[in-house]
C-alpha positions as CSV (number, residue, x, y, z in Angstrom):
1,X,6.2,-4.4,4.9
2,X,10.0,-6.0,4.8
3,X,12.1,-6.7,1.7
4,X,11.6,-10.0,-0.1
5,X,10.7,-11.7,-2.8
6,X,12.7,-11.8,-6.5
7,X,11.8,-10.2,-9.8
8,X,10.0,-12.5,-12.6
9,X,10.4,-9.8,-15.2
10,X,12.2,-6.7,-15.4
11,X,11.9,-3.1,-17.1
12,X,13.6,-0.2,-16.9
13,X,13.1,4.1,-17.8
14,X,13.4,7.0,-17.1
15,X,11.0,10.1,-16.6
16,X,11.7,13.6,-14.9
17,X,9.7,15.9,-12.5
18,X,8.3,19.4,-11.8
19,X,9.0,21.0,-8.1
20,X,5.9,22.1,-5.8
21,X,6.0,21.6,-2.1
22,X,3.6,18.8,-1.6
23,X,3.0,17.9,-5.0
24,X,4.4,16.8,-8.2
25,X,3.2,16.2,-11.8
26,X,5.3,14.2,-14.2
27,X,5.8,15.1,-17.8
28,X,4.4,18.3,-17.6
29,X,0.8,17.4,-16.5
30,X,-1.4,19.5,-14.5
31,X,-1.1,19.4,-10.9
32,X,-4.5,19.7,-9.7
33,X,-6.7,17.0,-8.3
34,X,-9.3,16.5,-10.3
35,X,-12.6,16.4,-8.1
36,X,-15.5,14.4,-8.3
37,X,-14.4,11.4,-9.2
38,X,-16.1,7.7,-9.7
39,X,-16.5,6.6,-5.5
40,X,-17.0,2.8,-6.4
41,X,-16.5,0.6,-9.0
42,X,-15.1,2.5,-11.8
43,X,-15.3,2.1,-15.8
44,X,-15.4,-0.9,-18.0
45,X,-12.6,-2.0,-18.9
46,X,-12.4,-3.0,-22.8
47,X,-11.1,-6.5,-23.0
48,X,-12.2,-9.7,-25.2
49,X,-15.7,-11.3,-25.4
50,X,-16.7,-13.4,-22.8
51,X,-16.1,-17.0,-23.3
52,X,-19.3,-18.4,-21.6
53,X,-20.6,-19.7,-18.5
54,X,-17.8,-21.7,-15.8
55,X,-15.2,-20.9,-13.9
56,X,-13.8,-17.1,-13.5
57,X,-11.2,-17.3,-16.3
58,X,-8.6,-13.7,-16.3
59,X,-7.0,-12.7,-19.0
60,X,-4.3,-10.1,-18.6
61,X,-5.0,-7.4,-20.8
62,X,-2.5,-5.0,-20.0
63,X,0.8,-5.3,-17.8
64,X,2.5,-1.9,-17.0
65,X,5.5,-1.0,-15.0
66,X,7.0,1.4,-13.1
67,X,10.1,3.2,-14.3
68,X,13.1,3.7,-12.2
69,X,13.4,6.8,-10.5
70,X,15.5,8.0,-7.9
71,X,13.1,8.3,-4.8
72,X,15.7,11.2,-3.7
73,X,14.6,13.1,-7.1
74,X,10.7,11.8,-6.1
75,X,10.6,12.9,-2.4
76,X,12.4,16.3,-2.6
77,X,10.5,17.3,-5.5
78,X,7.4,16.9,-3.2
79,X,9.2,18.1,-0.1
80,X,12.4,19.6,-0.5
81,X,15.2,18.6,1.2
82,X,13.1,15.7,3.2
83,X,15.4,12.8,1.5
84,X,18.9,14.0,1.7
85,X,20.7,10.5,0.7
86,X,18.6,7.7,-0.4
87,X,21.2,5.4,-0.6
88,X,20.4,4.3,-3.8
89,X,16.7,3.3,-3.1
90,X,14.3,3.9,-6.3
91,X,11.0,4.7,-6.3
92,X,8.5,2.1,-5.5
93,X,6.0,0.5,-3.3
94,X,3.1,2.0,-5.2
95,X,1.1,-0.9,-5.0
96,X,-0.1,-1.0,-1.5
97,X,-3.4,-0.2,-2.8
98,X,-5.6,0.7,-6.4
99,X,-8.6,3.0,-6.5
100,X,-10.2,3.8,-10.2
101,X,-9.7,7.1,-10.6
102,X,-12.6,7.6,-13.2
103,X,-10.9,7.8,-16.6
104,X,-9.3,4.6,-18.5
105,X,-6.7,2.7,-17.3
106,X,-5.7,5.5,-14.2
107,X,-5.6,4.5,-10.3
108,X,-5.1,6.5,-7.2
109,X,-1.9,4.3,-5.3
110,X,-0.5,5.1,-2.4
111,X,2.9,4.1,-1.1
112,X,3.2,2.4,2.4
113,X,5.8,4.0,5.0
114,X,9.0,3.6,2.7
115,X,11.8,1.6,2.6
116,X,11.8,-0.4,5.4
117,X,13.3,-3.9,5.9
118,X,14.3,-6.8,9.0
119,X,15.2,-10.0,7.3
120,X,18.5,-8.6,6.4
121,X,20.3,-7.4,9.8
122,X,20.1,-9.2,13.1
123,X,22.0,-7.8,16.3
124,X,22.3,-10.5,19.1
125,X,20.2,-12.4,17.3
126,X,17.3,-10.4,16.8
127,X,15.6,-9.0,14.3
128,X,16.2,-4.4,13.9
129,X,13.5,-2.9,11.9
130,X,15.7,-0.6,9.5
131,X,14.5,2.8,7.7
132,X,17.3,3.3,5.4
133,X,15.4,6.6,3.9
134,X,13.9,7.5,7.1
135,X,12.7,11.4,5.8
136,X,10.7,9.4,3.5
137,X,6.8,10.8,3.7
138,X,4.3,8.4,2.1
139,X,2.5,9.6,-1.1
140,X,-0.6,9.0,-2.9
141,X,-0.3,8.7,-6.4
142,X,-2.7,9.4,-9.7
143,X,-1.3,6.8,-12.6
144,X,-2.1,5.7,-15.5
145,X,-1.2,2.5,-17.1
146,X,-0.3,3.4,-21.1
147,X,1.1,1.0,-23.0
148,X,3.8,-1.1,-20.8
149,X,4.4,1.9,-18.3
150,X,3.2,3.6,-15.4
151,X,3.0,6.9,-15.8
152,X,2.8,9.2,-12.8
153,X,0.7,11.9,-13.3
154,X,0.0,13.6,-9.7
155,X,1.6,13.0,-6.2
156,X,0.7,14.6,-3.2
157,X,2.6,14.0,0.0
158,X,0.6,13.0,3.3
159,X,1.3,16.1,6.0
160,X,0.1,17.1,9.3
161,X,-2.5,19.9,9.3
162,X,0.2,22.5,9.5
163,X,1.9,20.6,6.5
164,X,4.6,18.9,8.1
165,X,5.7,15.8,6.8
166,X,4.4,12.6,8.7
167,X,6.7,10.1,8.0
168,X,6.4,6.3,8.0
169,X,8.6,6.0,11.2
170,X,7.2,4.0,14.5
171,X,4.8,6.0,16.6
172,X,4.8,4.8,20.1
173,X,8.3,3.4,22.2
174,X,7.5,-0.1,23.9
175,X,4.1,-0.8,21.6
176,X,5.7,-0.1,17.8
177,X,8.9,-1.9,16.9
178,X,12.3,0.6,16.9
179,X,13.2,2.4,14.5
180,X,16.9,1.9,12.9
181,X,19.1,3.3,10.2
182,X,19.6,1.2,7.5
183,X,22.6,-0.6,8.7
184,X,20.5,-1.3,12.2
185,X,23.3,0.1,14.8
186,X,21.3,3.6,15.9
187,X,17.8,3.9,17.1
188,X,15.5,6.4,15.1
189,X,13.3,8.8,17.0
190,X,10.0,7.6,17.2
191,X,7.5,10.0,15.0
192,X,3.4,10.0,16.7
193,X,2.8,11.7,13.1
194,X,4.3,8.0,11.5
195,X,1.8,6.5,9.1
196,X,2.1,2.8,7.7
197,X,-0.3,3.9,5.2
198,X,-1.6,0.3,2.8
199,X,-4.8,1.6,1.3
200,X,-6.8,4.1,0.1
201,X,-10.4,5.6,-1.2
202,X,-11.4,8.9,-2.7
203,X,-14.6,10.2,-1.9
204,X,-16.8,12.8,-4.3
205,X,-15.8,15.5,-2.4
206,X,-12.5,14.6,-3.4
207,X,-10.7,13.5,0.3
208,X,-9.5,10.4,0.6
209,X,-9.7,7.9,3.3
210,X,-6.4,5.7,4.0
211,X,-6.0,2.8,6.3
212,X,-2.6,2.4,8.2
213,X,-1.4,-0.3,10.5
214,X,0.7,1.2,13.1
215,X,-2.6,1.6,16.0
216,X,-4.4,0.2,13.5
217,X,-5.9,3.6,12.4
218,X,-8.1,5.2,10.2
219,X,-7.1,8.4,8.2
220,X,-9.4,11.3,6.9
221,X,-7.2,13.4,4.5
222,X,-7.9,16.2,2.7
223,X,-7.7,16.6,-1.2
224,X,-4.1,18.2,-0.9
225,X,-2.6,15.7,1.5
226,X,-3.5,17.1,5.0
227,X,-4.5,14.8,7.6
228,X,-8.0,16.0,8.7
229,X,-8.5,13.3,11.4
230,X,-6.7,10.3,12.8
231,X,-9.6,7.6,14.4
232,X,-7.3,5.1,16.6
233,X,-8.6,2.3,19.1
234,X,-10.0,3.3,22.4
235,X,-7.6,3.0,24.4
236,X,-4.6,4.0,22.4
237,X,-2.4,6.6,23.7
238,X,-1.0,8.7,21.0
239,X,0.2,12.1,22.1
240,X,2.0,14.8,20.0
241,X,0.4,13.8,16.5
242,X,0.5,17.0,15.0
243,X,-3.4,16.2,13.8
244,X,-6.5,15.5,15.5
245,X,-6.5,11.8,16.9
246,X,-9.9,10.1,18.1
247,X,-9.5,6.7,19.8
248,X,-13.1,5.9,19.3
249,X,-12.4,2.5,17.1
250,X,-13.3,-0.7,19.2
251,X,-10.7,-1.1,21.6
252,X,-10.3,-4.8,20.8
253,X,-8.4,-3.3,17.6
254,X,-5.2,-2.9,20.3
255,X,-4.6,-6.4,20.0
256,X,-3.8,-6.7,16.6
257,X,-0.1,-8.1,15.5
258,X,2.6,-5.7,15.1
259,X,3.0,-4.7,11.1
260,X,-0.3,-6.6,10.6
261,X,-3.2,-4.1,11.6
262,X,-5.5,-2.4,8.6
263,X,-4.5,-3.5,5.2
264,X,-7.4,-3.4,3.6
265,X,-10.5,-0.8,2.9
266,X,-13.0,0.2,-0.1
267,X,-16.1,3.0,-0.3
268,X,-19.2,0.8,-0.9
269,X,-21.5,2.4,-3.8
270,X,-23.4,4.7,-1.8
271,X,-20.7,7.0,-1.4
272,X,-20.7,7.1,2.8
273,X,-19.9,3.4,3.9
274,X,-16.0,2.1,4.3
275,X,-14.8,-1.5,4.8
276,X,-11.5,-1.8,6.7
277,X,-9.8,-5.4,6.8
278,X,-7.6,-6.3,9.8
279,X,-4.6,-8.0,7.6
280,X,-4.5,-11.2,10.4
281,X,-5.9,-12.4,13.6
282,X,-5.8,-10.2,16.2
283,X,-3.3,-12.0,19.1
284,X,-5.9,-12.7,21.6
285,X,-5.7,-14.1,24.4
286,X,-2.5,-14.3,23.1
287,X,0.5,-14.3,20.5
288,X,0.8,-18.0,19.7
289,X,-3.5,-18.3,19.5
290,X,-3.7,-15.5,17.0
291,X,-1.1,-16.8,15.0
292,X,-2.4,-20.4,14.8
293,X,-6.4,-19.1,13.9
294,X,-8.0,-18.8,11.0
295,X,-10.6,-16.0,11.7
296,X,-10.2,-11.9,11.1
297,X,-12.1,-8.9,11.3
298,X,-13.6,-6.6,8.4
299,X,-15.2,-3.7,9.8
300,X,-18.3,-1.0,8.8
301,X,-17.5,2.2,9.5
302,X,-20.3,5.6,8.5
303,X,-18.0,8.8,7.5
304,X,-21.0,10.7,8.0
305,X,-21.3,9.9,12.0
306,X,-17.8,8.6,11.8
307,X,-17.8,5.8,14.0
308,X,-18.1,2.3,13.6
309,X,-21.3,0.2,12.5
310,X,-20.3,-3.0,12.2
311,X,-18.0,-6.1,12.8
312,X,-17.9,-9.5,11.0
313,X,-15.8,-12.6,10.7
314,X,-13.7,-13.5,7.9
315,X,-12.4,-17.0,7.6
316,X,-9.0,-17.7,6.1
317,X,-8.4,-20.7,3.6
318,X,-6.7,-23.7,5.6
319,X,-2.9,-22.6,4.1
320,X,-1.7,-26.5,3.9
321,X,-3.6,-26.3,0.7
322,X,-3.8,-22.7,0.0
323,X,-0.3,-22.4,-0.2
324,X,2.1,-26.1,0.2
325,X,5.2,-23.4,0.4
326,X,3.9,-21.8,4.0
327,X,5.0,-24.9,5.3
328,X,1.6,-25.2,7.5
329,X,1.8,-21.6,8.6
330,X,-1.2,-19.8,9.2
331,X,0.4,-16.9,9.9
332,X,1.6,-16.8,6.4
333,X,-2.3,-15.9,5.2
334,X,-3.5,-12.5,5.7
335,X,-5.6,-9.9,3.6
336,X,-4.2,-7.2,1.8
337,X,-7.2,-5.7,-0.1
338,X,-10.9,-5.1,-0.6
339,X,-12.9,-4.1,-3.6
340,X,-16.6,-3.3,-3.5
341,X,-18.5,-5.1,-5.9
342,X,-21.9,-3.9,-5.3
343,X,-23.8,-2.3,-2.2
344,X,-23.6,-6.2,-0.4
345,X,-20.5,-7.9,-2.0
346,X,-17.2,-7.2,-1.4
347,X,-13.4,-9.1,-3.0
348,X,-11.3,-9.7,-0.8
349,X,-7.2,-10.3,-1.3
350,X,-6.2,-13.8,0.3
351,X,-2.8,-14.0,-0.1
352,X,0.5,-15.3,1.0
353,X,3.7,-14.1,-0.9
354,X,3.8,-16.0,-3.5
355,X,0.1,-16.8,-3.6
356,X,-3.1,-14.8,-4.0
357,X,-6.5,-15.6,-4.2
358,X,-9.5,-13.0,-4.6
359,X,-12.7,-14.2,-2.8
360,X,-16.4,-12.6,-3.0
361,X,-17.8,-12.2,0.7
362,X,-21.9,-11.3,0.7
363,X,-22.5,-9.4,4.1
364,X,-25.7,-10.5,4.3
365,X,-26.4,-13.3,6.6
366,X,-23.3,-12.7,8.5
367,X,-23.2,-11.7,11.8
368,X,-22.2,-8.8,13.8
369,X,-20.5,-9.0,16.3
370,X,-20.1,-5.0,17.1
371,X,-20.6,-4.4,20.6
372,X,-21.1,-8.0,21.8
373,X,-18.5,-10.5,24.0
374,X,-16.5,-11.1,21.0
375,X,-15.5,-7.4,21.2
376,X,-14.0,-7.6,25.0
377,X,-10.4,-9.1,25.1
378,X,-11.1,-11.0,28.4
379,X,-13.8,-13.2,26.7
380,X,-12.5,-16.5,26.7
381,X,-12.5,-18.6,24.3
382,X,-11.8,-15.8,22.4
383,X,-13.3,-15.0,18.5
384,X,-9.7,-16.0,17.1
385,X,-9.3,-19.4,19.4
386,X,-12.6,-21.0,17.9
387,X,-11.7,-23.3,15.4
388,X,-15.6,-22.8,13.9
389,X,-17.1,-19.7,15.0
390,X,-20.4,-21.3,14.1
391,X,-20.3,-23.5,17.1
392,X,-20.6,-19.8,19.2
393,X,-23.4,-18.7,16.7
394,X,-21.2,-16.9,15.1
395,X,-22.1,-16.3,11.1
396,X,-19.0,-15.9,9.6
397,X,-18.8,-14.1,5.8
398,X,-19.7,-16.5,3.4
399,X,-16.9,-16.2,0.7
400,X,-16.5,-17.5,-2.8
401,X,-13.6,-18.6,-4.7
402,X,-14.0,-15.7,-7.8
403,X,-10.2,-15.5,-9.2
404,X,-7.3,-17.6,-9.0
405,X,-4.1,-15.0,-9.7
406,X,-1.8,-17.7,-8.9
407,X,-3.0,-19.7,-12.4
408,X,-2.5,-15.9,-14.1
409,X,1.3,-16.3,-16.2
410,X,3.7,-13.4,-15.4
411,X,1.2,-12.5,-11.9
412,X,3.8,-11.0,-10.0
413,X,4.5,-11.8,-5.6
414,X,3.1,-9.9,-2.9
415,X,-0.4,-8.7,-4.9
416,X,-1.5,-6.0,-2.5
417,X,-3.8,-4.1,-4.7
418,X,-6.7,-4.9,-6.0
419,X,-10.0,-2.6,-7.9
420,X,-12.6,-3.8,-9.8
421,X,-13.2,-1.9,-12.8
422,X,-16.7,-3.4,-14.0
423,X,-18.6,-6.5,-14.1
424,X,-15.6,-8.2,-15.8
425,X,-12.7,-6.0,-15.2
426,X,-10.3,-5.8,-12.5
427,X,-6.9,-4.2,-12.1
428,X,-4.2,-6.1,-9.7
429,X,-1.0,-3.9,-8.2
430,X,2.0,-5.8,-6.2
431,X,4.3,-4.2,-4.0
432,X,7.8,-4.2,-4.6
433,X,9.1,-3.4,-1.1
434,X,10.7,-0.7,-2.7
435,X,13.1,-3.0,-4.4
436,X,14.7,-3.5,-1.2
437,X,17.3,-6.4,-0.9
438,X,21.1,-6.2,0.8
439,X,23.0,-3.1,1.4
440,X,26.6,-2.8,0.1
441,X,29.9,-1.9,2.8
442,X,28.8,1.9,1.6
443,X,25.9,1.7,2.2
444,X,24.2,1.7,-1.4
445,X,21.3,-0.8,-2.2
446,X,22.0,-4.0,-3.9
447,X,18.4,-3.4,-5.3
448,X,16.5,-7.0,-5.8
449,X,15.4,-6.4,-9.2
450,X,11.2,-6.6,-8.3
451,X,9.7,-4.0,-10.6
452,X,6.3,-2.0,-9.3
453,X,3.2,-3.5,-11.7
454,X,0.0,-3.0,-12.4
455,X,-1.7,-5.7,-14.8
456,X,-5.3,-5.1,-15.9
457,X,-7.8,-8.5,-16.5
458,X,-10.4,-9.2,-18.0
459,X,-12.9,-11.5,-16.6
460,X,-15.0,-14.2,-18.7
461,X,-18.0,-13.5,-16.7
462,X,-19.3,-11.0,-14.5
463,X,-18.0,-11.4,-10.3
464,X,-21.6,-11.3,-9.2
């Protein structure tokens, strides 16, 4: 995640908070979590009558947005003292991800690692990744969307198992990019607790499951914030994680590109089976291959054996005519959410910055390619060089074109968070980087003016 884009709209308010060390309610709601929530697709949303058979045609039903608050007031109201100066940084970067949390209109979010930015500062002509809030602990959040606002109503801060905060700093020196304050002139300690948490499940039990893209890894986290379990690729070294870490994830995950490893997962409908979506090509054999292909990885991973099941191919639009403005990057493309439809259909988040489409993938028919050559990084030609992975009898997922949110008015940049709500009902979050733009000579954020949304559609006819 780095600062960009610009705002479309803007809103503003106010709202104050209660104090409890790892969590907060807003408005004088209760704090618990409420436990057995929906695990898949969650409740109809109301919307107007379906206007026949064609295309997928949304209609925003509902826009809401998130009011300013000082993330100083946020952070030390779940941890105090964590965020000392925040240097004028607001709240934000809720939409990473959206999970129906079983009652109208209200979402589990989660924040990524904070305020974070690198198109700003260069030092000799490179780019510093800058953590101008660096006590900042990611959060996930229960909201609900009433009227044109988002209303907080729980936060619980991600801890270690003996409830230390886990940051979203870099986690290991010479493999994760360094860590800077904000005005990029001294390194940050690197943190092997770090998290660059970008989505999120809650299962009935009421734990939640939360993909990050440091290793990449996979989180198990209790219902009060406490990391349970850390699964990392074999092969990945991380020592001093005040949490259990288990590299048993298919090694091959290693390769992925720096800031682009999981950024994607959802629970299917029987309650035990996760999807995780590697954001972009993994960089095999090499950087300039991955960058150029067109073919990812979404993987099937059991919570009840906890390991992985299975591995299959997603194929990437060709971004000359997915999006004119990447200039023929493919690099640009990447995913940045799944939704479970039903038990073999999932949505998947196609997106550039300023462009996002939502694709239906059926599993069936696809291939996996768990455990076979395609999961060694000395195979050559590798998965990601093949410019048709059919020609290596390789099934990719066969995907569908189900909604256009670049032909939605108002749909905001950067759409990283998507749920399906029903057969015709679907709620969309962006991620507003925190409202992260240029730093003033003191230090304070010139803030870019992108607000946190969440807009709620309604479909003309069913996704499958």
């Amino acid at each position: 995640m780095s600062a960009a884009g610009g705002a479309r709209r803007r809103a503003s308010g106010r709202r104050g908070v209660s104090r409890r060390r790892g969590m907060v309610a807003v408005a004088g709601l209760a704090l618990a979590l409420p436990m057995g929530l929906l695990t898949g697709p969650g409740v109809a949303l109301a919307g107007p009558p379906a206007s026949g058979a064609g295309s997928v045609v949304p209609t925003v039903v509902r826009t809401g947005t998130l009011p300013d608050t000082s993330l100083a007031s946020f952070a030390n109201a779940l941890l105090p003292g964590s965020v000392p100066d925040d240097h004028g940084v607001k709240l934000g970067g809720i939409g990473s991800d959206l999970y129906p949390a079983g009652a109208p209109n209200e979402f589990w979010t989660i924040t990524d690692r904070g305020p974070n930015g690198q198109i700003q500062i260069k030092v000799d002509g490179k780019n510093r990744r800058t953590f101008p809030v660096p006590g900042f602990d990611p959060a996930i959040l229960r909201v609900r969307v009433e009227g044109s606002t988002i209303r907080v109503l729980t936060a619980v801060a991600i801890t270690t198992t003996h409830g230390k905060p886990v940051t979203g700093l870099s986690n290991i020196d010479g493999v994760d990019e360094t860590p800077y304050t904000w005005d990029a002139t001294t390194k940050l300690a690197f943190d092997p607790n770090g998290l660059d948490t970008e989505g999120l499940v809650r299962t009935r039990n009421g734990e939640f499951w939360v993909v990050d893209e440091y290793s990449p890894s996979l989180l198990r986290i209790s219902p009060t914030g406490r990391a349970l379990a850390r699964y990392v690729p074999a092969g990945v070294r991380l020592t001093g994680a005040d949490y259990p870490v288990i590299a048993t994830l298919p090694a091959i995950l290693g390769s992925r590109k720096i800031n682009r490893g999981f950024e994607g997962i959802t629970l299917a409908p029987d309650g035990r089976t996760l999807y995780l979506a590697v954001q972009s090509p993994l960089q095999l054999p090499d950087a300039d291959t991955g960058d150029a292909s067109r073919n990812t990885r979404i993987l099937r991973f059991d919570t009840s054996a906890t390991k992985v099941t299975g591995e299959y191919v997603y194929r990437f639009e060709d971004v000359t005519t997915f999006d004119p403005s990447a200039e023929g990057d493919p690099s640009e493309l990447k995913i940045s959410s799944l939704a479970a439809v039903n038990d073999h259909t999932l949505l998947v988040d196609e997106r550039t910055d300023p462009v996002a489409r939502l694709y239906t993938v059926d599993l069936r028919g696809a291939t996996n390619i768990l455990g076979t050559k395609w999961d060694t990084a000395t195979t050559s030609p590798s998965l990601e060089s093949l410019a048709d992975p059919s020609s290596a009898d390789v099934r990719a997922l066969r995907k569908t074109l189900a909604v256009d949110l670049e032909a939605v008015p108002g749909m905001p940049d950067k759409i990283e968070g998507v749920a399906v709500l029903g057969p015709r009902g679907i709620a969309v979050a962006n991620d507003n980087d925190f409202g992260l733009g240029t730093f003033d000579a003191a230090g304070r954020l010139v803030d870019s003016g992108v607000r946190s949304r969440i807009l709620l559609l309604h479909l003309n006819r069913p996704l499958a």
